[in-house]
N, C-alpha and C positions, 0 to 999 in steps of 0.2 A: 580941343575936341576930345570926345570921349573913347576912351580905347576900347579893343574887345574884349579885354580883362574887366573893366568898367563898365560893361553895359549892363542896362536894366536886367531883372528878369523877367518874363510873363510867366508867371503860373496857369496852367491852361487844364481847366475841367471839359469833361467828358459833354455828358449827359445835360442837357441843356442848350449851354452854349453851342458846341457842336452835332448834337442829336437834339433837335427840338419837337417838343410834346403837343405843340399846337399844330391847328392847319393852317395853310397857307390861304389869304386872300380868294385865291381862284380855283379852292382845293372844294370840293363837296365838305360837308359836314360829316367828320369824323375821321376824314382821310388823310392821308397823310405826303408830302411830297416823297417820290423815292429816285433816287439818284443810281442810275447805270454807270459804274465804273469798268465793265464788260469783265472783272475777273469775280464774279457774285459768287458763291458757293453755297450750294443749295444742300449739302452735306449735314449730315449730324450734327449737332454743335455748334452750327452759323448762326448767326444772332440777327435777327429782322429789322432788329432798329439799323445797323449799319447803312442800309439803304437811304436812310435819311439822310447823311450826312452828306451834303453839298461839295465835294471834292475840290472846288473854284474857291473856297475856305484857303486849300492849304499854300499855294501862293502868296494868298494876301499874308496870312500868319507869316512864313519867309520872310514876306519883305519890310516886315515890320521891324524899327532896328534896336533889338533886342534878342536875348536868347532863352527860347521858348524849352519850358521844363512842365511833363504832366504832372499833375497836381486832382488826381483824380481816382476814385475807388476803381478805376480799372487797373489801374498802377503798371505793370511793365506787359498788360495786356493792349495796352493803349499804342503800344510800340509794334506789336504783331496785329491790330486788327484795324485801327484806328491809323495811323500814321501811313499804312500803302496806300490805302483810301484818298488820303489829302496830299500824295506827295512826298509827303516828310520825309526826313532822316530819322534813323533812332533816337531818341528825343531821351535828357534825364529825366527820371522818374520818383515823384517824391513818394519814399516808401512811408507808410502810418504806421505807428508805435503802437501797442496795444493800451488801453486808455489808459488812463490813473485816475485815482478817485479827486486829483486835484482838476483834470481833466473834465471828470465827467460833473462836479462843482459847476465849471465855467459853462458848462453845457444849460446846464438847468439856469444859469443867470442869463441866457440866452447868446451865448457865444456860438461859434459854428465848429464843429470836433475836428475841422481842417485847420483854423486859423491858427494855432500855437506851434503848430508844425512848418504852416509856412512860413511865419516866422523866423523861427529857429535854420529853416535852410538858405532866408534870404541872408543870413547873418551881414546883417547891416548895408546890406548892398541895394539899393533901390531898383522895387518891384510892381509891379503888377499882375495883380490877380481877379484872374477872369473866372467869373462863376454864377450860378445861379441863385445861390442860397446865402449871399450877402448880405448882412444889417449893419446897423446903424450901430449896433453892439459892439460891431468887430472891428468896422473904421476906427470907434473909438478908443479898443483893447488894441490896437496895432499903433493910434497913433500915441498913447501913450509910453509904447515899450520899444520901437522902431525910431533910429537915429537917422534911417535918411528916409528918402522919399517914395512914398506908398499910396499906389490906385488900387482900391477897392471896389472894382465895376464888377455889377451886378446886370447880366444878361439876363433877358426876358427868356425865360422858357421855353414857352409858346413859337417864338418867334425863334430862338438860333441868336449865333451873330447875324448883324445886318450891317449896311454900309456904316449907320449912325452909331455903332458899337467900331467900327474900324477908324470912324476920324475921329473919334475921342480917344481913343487906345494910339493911335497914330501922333497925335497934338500933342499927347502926353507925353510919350514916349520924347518925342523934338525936343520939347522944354525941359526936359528933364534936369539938366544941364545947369538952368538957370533960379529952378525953384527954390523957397524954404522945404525941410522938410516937414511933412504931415501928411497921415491917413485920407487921401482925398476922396472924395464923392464925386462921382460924375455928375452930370446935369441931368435930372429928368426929364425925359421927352412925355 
């Protein structure tokens, strides 16, 4: 069995996965679902999209058996505005380096300006990262340069996580244990 030293990591973005840009099924056009956590703050400074974000997220996230790190241009804001909201505890926080020109190279070959860093923090420990802005690029720059085992799930926008983003990330997670490693691809729904 896999210890807690051993577990996976989830790299966990913001904006998207957890703040989704689309409407909901039963939303009017243009609207947006908003979620009453009862501590809202209507203050200077409060951010509008927070509202979005479905609080019944951060459970599921918890019980997923893995240890969840942001991975997100909110960076240790994610910990103050984002994490009361779902629950969470203070979560690590992958800090971003300021580019390099080898960086911003892989950019223009269609790489994503997050994936060399996630990398770099999963240091060889099998990972998953959750995001919106995932290709087919970066599967393959990960599974190239990654020695164990790597989910590259690409969350629908529009949509948030959904339960069909939790049992994959969930299944994944289980087998982890048993796989080869490689940059995997979730199933398209």
């Amino acid at each position: 069995m896999t210890g807690p030293a051993e577990r996976p990591y989830l790299f966990l973005d913001v904006d998207g996965p957890l703040i989704p840009f689309g409407t909901a099924a039963h939303q009017p056009s243009g609207e947006h679902p908003v979620f009453r956590t009862g501590d809202e703050s209507s203050g200077p400074g409060s951010n509008p999209l927070l509202a979005r974000i479905d609080p019944g997220l951060g459970s599921r996230l918890a019980a997923l058996p893995c240890d969840l790190v942001w991975a997100t241009s909110w960076m240790a804001d994610a910990n103050d505005s984002v994490a009361p909201r779902l629950g969470l505890p203070e979560l690590p926080v992958v800090v971003w380096p300021e580019p390099s020109d080898e960086d911003e190279r892989d950019e223009r070959a269609g790489l994503h300006w997050k994936t060399r860093t996630v990398l770099r923090w999963a240091a060889g420990r099998p990972f998953v990262w959750v995001d919106d802005e995932i290709t087919d690029t970066d599967r393959a720059w990960v599974s190239s340069r990654h020695g164990g085992r790597a989910l590259l799930h690409r969350v629908d926008p529009c949509r948030g996580l959904t339960d069909a983003d939790f049992t994959v990330l969930n299944a994944w997670l289980l087998g982890c244990r048993t796989a080869s490693p490689t940059a995997e691809r979730a199933p398209t729904r």
